[in-house]
N, CA, C and O atoms as a GROMACS GRO file, in nm:
protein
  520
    1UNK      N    1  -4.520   1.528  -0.590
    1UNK     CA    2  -4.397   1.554  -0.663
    1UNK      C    3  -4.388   1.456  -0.780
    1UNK      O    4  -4.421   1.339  -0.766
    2UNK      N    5  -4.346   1.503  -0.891
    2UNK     CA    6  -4.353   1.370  -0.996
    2UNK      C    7  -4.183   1.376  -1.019
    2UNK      O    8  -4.106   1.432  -0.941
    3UNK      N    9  -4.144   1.303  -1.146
    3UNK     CA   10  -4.020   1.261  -1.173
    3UNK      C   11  -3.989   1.293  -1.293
    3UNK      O   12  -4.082   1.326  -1.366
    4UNK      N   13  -3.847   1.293  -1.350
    4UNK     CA   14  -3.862   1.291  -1.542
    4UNK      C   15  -3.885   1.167  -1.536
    4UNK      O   16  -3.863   1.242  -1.632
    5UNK      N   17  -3.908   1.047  -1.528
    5UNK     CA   18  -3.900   0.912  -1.507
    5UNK      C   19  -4.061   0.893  -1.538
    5UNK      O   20  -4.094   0.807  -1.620
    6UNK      N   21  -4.152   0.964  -1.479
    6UNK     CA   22  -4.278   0.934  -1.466
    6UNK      C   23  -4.341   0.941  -1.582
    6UNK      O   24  -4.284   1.015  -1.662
    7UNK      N   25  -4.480   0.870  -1.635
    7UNK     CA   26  -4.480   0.845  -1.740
    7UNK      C   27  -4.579   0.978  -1.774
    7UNK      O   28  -4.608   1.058  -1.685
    8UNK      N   29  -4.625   0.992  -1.905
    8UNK     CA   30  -4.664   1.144  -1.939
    8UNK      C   31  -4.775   1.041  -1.953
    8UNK      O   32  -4.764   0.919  -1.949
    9UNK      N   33  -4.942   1.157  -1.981
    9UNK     CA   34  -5.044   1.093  -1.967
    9UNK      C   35  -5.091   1.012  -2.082
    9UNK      O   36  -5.173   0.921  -2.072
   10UNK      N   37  -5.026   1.055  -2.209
   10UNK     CA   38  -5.037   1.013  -2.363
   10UNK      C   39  -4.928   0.892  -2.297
   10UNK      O   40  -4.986   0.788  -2.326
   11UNK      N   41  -4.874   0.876  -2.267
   11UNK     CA   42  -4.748   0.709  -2.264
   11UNK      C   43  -4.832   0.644  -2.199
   11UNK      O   44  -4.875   0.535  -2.239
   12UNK      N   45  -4.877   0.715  -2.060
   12UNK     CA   46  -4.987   0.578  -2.002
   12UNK      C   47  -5.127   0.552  -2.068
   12UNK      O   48  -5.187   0.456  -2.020
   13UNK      N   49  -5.183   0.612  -2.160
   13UNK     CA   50  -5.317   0.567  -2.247
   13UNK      C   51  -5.240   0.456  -2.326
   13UNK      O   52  -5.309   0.367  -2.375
   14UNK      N   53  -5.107   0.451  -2.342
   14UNK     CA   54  -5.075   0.358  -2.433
   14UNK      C   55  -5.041   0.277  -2.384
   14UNK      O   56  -5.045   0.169  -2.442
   15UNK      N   57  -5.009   0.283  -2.302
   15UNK     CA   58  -4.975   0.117  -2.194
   15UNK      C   59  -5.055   0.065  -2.127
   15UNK      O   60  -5.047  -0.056  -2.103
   16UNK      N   61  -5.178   0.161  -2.068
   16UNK     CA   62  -5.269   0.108  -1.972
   16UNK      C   63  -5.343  -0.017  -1.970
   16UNK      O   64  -5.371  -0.091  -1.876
   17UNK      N   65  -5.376  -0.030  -2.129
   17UNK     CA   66  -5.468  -0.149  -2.118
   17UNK      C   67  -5.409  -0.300  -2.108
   17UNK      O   68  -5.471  -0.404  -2.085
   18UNK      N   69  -5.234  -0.275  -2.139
   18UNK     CA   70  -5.198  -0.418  -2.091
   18UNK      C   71  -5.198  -0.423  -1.939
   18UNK      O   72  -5.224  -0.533  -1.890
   19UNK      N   73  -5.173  -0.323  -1.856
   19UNK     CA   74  -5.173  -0.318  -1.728
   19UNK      C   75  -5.301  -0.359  -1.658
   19UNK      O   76  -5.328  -0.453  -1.583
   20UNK      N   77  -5.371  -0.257  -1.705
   20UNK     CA   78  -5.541  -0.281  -1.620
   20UNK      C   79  -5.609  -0.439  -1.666
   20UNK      O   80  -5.668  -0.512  -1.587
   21UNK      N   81  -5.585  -0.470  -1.814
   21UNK     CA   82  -5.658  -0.565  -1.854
   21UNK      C   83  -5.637  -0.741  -1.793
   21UNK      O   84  -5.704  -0.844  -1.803
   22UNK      N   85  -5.485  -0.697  -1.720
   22UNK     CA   86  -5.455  -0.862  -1.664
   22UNK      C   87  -5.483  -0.853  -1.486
   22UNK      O   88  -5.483  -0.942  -1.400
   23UNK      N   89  -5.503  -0.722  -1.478
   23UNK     CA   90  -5.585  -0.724  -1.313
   23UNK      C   91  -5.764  -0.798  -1.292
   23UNK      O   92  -5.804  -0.855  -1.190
   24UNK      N   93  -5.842  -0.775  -1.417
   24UNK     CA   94  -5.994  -0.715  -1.410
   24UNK      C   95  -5.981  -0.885  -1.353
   24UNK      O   96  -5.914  -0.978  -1.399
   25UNK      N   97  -6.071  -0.879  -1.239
   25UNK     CA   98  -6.192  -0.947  -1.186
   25UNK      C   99  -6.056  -1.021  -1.056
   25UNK      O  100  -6.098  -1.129  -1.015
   26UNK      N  101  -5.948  -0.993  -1.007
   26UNK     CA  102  -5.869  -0.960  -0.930
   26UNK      C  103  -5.877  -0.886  -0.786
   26UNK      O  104  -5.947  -0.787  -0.809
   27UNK      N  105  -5.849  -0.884  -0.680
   27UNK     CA  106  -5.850  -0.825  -0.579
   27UNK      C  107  -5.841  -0.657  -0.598
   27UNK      O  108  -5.784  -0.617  -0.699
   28UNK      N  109  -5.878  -0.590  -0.532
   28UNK     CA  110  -5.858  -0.462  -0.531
   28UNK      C  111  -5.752  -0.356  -0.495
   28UNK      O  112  -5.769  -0.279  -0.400
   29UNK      N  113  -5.677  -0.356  -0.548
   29UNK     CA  114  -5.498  -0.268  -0.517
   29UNK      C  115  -5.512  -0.149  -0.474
   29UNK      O  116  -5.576  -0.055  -0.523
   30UNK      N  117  -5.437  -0.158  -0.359
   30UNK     CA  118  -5.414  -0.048  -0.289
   30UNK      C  119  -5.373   0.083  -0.356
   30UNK      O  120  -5.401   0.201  -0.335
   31UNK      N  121  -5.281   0.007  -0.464
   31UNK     CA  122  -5.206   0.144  -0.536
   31UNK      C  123  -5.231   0.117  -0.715
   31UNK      O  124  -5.236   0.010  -0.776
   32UNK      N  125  -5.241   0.243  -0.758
   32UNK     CA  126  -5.253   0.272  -0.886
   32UNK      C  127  -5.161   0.221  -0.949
   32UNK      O  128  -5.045   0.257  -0.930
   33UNK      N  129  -5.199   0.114  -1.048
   33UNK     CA  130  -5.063   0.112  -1.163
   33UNK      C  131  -5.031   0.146  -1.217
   33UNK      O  132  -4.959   0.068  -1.279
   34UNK      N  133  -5.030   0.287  -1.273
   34UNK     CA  134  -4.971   0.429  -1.325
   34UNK      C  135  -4.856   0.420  -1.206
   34UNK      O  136  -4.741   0.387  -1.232
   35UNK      N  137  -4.906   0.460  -1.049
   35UNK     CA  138  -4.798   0.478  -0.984
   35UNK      C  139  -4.717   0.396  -0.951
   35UNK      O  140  -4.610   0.432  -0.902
   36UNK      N  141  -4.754   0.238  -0.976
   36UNK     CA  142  -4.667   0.067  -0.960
   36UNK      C  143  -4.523   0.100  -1.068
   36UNK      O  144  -4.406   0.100  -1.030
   37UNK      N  145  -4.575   0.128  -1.216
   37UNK     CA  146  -4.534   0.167  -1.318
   37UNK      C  147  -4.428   0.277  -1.277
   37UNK      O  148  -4.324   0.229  -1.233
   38UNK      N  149  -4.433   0.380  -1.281
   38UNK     CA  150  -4.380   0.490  -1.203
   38UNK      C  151  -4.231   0.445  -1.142
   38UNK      O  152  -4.113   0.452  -1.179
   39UNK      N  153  -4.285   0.408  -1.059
   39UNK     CA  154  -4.181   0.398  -0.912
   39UNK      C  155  -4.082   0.313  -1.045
   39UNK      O  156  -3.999   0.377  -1.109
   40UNK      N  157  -4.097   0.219  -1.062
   40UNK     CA  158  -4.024   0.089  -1.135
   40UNK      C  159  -3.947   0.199  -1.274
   40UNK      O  160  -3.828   0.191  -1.304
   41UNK      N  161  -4.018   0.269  -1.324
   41UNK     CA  162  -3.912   0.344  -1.435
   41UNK      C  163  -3.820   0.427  -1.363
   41UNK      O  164  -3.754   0.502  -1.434
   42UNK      N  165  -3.800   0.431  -1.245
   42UNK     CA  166  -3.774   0.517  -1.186
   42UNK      C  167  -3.602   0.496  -1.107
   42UNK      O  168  -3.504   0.568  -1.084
   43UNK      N  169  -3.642   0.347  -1.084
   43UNK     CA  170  -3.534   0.255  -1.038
   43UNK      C  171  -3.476   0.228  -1.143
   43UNK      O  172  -3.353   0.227  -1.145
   44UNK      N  173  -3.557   0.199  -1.264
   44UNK     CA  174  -3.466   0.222  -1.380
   44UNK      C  175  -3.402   0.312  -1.454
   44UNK      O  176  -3.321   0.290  -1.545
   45UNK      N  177  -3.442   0.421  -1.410
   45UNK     CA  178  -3.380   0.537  -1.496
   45UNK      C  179  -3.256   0.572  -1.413
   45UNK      O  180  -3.154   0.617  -1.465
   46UNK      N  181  -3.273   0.544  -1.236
   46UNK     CA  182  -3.158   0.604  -1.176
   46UNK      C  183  -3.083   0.525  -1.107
   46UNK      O  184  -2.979   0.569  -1.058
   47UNK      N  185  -3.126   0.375  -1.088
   47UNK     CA  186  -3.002   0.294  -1.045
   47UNK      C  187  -3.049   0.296  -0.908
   47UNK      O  188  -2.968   0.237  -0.836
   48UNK      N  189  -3.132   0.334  -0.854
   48UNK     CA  190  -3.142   0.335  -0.721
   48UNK      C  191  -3.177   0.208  -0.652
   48UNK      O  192  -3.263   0.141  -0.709
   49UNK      N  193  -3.124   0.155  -0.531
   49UNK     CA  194  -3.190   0.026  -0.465
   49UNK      C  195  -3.307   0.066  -0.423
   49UNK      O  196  -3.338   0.176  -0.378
   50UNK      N  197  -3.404  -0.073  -0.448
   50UNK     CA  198  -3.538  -0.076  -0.411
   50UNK      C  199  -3.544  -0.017  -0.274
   50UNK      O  200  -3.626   0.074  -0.264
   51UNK      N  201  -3.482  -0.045  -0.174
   51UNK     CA  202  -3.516   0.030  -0.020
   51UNK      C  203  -3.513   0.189  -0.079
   51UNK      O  204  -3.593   0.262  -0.020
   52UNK      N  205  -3.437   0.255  -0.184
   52UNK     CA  206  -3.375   0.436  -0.163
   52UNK      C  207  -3.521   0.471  -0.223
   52UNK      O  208  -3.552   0.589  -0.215
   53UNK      N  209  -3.604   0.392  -0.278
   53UNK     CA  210  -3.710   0.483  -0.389
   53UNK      C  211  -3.798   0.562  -0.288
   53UNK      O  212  -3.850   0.512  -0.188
   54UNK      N  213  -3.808   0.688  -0.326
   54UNK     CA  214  -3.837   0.796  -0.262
   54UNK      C  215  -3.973   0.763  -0.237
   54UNK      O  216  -4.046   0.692  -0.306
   55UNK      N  217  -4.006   0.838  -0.101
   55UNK     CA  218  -4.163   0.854  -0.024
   55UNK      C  219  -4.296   0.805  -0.098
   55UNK      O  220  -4.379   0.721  -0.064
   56UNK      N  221  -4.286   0.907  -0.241
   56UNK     CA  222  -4.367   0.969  -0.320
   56UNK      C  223  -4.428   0.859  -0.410
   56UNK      O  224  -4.538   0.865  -0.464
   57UNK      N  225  -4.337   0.757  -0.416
   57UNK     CA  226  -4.421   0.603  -0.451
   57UNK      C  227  -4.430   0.502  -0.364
   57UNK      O  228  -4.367   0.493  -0.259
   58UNK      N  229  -4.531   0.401  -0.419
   58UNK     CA  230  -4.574   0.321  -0.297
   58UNK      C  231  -4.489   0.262  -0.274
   58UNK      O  232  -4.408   0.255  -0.366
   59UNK      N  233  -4.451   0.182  -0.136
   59UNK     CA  234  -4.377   0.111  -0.033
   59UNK      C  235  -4.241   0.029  -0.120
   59UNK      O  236  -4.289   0.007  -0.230
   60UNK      N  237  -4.130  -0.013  -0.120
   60UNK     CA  238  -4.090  -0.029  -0.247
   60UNK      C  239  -4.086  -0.211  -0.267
   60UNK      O  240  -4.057  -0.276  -0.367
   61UNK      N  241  -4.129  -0.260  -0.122
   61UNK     CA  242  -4.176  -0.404  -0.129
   61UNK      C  243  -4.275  -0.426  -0.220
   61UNK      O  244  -4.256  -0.522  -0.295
   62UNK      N  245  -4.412  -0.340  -0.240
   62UNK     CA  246  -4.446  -0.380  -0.301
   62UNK      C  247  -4.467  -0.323  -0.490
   62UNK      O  248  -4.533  -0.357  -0.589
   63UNK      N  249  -4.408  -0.264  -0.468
   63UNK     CA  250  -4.305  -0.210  -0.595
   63UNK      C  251  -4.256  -0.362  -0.695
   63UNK      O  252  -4.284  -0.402  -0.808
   64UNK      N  253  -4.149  -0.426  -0.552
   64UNK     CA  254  -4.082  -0.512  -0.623
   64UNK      C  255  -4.174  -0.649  -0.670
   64UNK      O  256  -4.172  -0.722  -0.769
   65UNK      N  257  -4.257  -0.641  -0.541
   65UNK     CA  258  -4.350  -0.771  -0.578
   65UNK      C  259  -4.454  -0.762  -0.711
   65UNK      O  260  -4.472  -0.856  -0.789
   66UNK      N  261  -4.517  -0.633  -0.722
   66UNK     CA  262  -4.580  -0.547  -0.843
   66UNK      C  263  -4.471  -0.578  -1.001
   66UNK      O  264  -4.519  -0.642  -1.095
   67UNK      N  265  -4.335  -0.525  -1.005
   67UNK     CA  266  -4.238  -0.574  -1.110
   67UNK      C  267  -4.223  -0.723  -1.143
   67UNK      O  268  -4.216  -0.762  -1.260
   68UNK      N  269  -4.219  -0.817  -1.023
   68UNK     CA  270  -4.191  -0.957  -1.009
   68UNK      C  271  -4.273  -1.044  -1.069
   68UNK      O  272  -4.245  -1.144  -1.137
   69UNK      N  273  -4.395  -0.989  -1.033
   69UNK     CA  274  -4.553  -1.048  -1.094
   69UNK      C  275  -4.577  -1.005  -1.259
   69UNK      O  276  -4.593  -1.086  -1.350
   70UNK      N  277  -4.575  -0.873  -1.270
   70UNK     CA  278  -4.552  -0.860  -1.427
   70UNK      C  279  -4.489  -0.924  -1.516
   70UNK      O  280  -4.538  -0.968  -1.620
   71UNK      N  281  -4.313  -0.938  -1.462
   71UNK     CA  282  -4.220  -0.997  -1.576
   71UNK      C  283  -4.252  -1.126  -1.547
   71UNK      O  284  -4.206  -1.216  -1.617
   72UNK      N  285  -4.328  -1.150  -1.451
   72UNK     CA  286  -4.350  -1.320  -1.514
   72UNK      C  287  -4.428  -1.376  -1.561
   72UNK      O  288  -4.430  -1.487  -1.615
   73UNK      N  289  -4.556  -1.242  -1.530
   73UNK     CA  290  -4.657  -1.261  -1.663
   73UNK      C  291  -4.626  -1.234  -1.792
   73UNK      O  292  -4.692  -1.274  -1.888
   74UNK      N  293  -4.509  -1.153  -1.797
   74UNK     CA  294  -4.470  -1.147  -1.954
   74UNK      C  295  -4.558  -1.010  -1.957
   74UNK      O  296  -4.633  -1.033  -2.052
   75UNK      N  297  -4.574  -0.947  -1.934
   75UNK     CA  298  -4.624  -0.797  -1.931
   75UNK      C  299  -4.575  -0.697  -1.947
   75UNK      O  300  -4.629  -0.596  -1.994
   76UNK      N  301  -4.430  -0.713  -1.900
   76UNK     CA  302  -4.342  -0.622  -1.950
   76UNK      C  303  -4.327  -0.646  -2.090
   76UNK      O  304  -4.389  -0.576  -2.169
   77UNK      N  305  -4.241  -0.750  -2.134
   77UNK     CA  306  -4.252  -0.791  -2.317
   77UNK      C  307  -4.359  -0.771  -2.376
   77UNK      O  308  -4.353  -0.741  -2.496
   78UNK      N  309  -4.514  -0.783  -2.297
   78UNK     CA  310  -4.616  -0.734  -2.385
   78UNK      C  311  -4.615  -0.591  -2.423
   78UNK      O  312  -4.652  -0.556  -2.535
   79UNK      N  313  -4.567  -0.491  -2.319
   79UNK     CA  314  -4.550  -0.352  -2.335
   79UNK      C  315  -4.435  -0.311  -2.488
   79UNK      O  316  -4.443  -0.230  -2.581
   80UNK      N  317  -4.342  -0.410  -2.447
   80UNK     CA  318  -4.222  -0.337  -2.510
   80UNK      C  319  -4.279  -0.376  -2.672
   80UNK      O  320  -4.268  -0.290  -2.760
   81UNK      N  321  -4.322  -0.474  -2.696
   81UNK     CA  322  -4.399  -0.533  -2.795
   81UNK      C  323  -4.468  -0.468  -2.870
   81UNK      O  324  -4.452  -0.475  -2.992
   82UNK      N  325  -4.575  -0.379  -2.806
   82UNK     CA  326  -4.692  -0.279  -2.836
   82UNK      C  327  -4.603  -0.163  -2.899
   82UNK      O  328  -4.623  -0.113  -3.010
   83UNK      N  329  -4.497  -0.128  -2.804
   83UNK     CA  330  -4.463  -0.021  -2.838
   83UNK      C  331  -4.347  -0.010  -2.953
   83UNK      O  332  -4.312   0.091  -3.014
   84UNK      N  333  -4.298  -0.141  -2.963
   84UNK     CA  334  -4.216  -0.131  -3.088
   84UNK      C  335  -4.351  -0.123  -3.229
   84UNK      O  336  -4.355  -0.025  -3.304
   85UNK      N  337  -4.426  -0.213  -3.239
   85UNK     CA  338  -4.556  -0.238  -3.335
   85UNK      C  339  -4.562  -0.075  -3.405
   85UNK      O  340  -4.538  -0.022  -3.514
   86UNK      N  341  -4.618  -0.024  -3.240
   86UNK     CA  342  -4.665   0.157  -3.284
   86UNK      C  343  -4.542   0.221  -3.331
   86UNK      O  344  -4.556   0.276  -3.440
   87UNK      N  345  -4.446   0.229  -3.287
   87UNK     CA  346  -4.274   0.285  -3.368
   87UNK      C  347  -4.267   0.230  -3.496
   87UNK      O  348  -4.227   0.301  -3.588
   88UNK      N  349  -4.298   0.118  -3.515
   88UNK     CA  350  -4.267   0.132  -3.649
   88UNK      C  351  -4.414   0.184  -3.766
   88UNK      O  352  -4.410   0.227  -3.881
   89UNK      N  353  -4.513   0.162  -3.690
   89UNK     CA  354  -4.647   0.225  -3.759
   89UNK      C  355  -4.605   0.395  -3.788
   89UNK      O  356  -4.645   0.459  -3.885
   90UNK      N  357  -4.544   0.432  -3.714
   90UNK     CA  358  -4.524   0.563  -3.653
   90UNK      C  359  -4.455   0.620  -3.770
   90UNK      O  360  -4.477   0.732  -3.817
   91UNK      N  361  -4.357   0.523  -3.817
   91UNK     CA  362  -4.217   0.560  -3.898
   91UNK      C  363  -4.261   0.500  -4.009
   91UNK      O  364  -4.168   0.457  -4.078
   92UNK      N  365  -4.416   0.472  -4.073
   92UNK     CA  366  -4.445   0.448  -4.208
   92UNK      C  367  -4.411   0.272  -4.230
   92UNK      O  368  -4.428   0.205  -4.332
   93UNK      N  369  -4.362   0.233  -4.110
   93UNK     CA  370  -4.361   0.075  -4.196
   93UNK      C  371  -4.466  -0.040  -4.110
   93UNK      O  372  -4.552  -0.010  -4.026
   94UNK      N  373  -4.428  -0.190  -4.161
   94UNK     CA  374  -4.532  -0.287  -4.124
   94UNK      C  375  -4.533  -0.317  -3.962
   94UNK      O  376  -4.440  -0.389  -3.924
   95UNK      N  377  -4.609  -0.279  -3.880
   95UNK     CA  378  -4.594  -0.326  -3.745
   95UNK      C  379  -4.515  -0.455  -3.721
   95UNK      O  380  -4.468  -0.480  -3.610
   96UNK      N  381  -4.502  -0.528  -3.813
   96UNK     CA  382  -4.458  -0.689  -3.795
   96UNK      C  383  -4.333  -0.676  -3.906
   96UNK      O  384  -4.348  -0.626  -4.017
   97UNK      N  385  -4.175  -0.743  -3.842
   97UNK     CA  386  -4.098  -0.728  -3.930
   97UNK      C  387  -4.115  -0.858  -4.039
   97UNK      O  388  -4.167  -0.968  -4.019
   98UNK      N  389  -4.068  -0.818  -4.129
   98UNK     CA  390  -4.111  -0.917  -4.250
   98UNK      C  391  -3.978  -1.005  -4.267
   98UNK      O  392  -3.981  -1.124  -4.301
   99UNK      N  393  -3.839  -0.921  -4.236
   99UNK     CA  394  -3.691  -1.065  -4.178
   99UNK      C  395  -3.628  -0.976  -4.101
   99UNK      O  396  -3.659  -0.858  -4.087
  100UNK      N  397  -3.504  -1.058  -4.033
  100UNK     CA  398  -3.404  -1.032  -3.917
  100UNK      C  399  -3.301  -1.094  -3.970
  100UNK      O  400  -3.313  -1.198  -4.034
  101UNK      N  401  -3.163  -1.020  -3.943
  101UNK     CA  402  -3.074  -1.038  -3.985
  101UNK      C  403  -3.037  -1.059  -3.801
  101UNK      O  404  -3.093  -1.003  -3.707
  102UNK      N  405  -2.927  -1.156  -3.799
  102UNK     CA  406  -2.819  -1.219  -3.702
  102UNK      C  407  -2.729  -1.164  -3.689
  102UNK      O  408  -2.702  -1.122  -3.802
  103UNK      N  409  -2.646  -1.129  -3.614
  103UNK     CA  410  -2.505  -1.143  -3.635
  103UNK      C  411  -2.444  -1.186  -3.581
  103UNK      O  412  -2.466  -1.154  -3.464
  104UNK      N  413  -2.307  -1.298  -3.594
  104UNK     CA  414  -2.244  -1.335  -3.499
  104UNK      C  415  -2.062  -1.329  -3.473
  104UNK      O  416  -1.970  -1.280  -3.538
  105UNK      N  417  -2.065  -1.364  -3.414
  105UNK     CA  418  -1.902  -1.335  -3.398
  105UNK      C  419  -1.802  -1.441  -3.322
  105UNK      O  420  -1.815  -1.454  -3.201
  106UNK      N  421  -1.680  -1.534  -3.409
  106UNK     CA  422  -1.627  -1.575  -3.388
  106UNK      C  423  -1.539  -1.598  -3.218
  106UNK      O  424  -1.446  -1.524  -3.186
  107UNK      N  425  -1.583  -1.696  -3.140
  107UNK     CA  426  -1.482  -1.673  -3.026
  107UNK      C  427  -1.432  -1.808  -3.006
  107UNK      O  428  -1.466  -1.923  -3.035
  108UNK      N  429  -1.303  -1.725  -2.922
  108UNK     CA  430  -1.187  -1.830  -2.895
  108UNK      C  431  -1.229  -1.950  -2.824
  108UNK      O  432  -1.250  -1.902  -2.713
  109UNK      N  433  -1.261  -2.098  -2.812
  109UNK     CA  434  -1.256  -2.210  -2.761
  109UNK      C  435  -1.148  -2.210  -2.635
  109UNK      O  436  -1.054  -2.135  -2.608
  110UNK      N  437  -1.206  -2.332  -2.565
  110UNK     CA  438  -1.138  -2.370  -2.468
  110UNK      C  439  -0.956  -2.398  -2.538
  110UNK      O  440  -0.864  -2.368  -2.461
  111UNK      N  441  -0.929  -2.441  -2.643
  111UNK     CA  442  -0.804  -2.489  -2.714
  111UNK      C  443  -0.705  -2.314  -2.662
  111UNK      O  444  -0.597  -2.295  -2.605
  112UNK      N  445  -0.791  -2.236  -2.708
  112UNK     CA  446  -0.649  -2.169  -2.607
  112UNK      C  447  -0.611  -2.150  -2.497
  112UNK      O  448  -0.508  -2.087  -2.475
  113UNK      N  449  -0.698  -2.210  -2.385
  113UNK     CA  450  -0.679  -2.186  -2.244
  113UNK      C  451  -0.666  -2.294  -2.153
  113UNK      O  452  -0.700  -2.308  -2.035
  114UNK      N  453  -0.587  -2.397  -2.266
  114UNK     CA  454  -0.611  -2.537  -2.181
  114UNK      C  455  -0.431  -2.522  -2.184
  114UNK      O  456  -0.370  -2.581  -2.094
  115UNK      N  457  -0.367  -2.459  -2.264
  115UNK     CA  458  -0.176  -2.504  -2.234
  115UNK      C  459  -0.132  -2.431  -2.119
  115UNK      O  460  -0.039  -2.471  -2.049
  116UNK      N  461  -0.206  -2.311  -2.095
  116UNK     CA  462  -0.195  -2.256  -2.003
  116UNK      C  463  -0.289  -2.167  -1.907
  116UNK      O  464  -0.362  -2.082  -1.958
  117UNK      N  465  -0.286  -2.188  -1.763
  117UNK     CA  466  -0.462  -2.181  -1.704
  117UNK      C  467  -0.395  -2.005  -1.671
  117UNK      O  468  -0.290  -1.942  -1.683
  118UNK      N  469  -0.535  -1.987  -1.624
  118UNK     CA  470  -0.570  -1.832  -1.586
  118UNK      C  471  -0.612  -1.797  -1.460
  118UNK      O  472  -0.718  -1.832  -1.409
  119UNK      N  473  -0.528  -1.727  -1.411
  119UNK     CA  474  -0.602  -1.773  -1.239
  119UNK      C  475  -0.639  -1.591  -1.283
  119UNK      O  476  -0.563  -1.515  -1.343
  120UNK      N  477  -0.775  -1.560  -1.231
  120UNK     CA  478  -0.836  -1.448  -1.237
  120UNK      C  479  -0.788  -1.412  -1.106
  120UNK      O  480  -0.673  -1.376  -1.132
  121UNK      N  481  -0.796  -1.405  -1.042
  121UNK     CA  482  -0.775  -1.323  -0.906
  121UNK      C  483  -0.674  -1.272  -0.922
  121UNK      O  484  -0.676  -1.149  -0.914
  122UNK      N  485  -0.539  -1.341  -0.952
  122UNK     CA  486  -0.371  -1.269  -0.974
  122UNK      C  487  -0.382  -1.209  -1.065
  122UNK      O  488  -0.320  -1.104  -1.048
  123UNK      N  489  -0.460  -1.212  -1.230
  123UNK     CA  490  -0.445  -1.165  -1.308
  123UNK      C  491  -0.332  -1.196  -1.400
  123UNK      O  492  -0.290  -1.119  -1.485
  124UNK      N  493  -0.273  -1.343  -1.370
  124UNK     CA  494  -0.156  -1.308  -1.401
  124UNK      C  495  -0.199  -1.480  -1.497
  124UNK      O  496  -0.308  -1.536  -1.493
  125UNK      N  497  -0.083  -1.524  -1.568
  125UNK     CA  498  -0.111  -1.642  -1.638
  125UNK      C  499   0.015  -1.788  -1.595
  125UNK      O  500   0.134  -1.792  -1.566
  126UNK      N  501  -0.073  -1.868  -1.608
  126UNK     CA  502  -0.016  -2.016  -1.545
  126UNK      C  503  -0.128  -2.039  -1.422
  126UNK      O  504  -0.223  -1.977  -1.376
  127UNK      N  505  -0.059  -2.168  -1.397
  127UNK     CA  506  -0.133  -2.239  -1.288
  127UNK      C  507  -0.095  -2.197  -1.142
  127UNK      O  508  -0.178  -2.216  -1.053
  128UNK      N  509   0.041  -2.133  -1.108
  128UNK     CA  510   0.076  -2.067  -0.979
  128UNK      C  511   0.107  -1.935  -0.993
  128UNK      O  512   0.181  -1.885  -0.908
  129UNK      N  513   0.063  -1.866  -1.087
  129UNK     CA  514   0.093  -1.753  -1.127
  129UNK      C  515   0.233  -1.720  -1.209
  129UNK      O  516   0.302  -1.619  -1.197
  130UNK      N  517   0.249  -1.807  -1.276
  130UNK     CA  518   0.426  -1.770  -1.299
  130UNK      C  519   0.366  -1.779  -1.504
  130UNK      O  520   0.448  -1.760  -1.593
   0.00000   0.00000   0.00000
C-alpha cells in the first residue's frame, strides 16, 4: 500500500544520494531508506504518533531512531539545502542567494509587566488575581 506522503521515484533520485552516501561502509539495514524516509513524511504530513504509523512501514522505533540519527547528522538540512539550490536553478536563478533581508519586530520588555504581574492560569491580571 503506498501513501500521498510517499515519495515519487523522481523525489527519491533526488534525495538518495545524501541518504545512501552517509550509510556506505556501515552495517547493513534491515530496512530501505526510501521506506525510513517514507514512514517519517508520513508522520509529518498527518500528525500521527510514532506508535499509530501504519503496518506498511518499518517498526516505528526504528523509524524514530532512523529520524534521530539523521537530524543530528544534519541530513535532513542537507536535503532541504539540495532542494532549495535545485528550486531556485529550476526558477532561472543562482543556486546560492547573493543577500537576505531580516525582519524584525519591536516587542514589549519586561517594563510593562513588572507594575503589574500576570498570573496565567486565572487569566486574569495582578498578583492575587484582582
Amino acid at each position: 500500500m503506498s501513501y500521498k506522503s510517499d515519495l515519487t521515484d523522481k523525489e527519491w533520485e533526488i534525495i538518495k544520494p545524501v541518504f545512501t552516501r552517509a550509510t556506505k561502509g556501515q552495517h547493513f539495514c534491515k530496512h530501505e531508506k526510501r521506506d525510513l524516509i517514507n514512514a517519517v513524511r508520513y508522520i509529518n504530513k498527518t500528525g500521527c504518533q510514532w506508535e499509530m504509523l501504519p503496518k506498511e512501514y518499518p517498526p516505528y522505533k526504528t523509524v524514530s531512531s532512523f529520524y534521530n540519527r539523521a537530524r543530528d547528522a544534519g541530513l535532513w538540512d542537507e536535503m532541504n539545502d539540495l532542494l532549495v539550490k535545485l528550486t531556485r536553478v529550476q526558477e532561472g536563478r543562482s543556486p546560492d542567494p547573493t543577500y537576505a533581508l531580516v525582519d524584525s519586530q519591536s516587542v514589549k520588555t519586561v517594563y510593562a509587566c513588572e507594575e503589574r504581574g500576570i498570573d496565567g492560569g486565572k487569566k486574569r491580571k495582578g498578583e492575587n488575581g484582582t
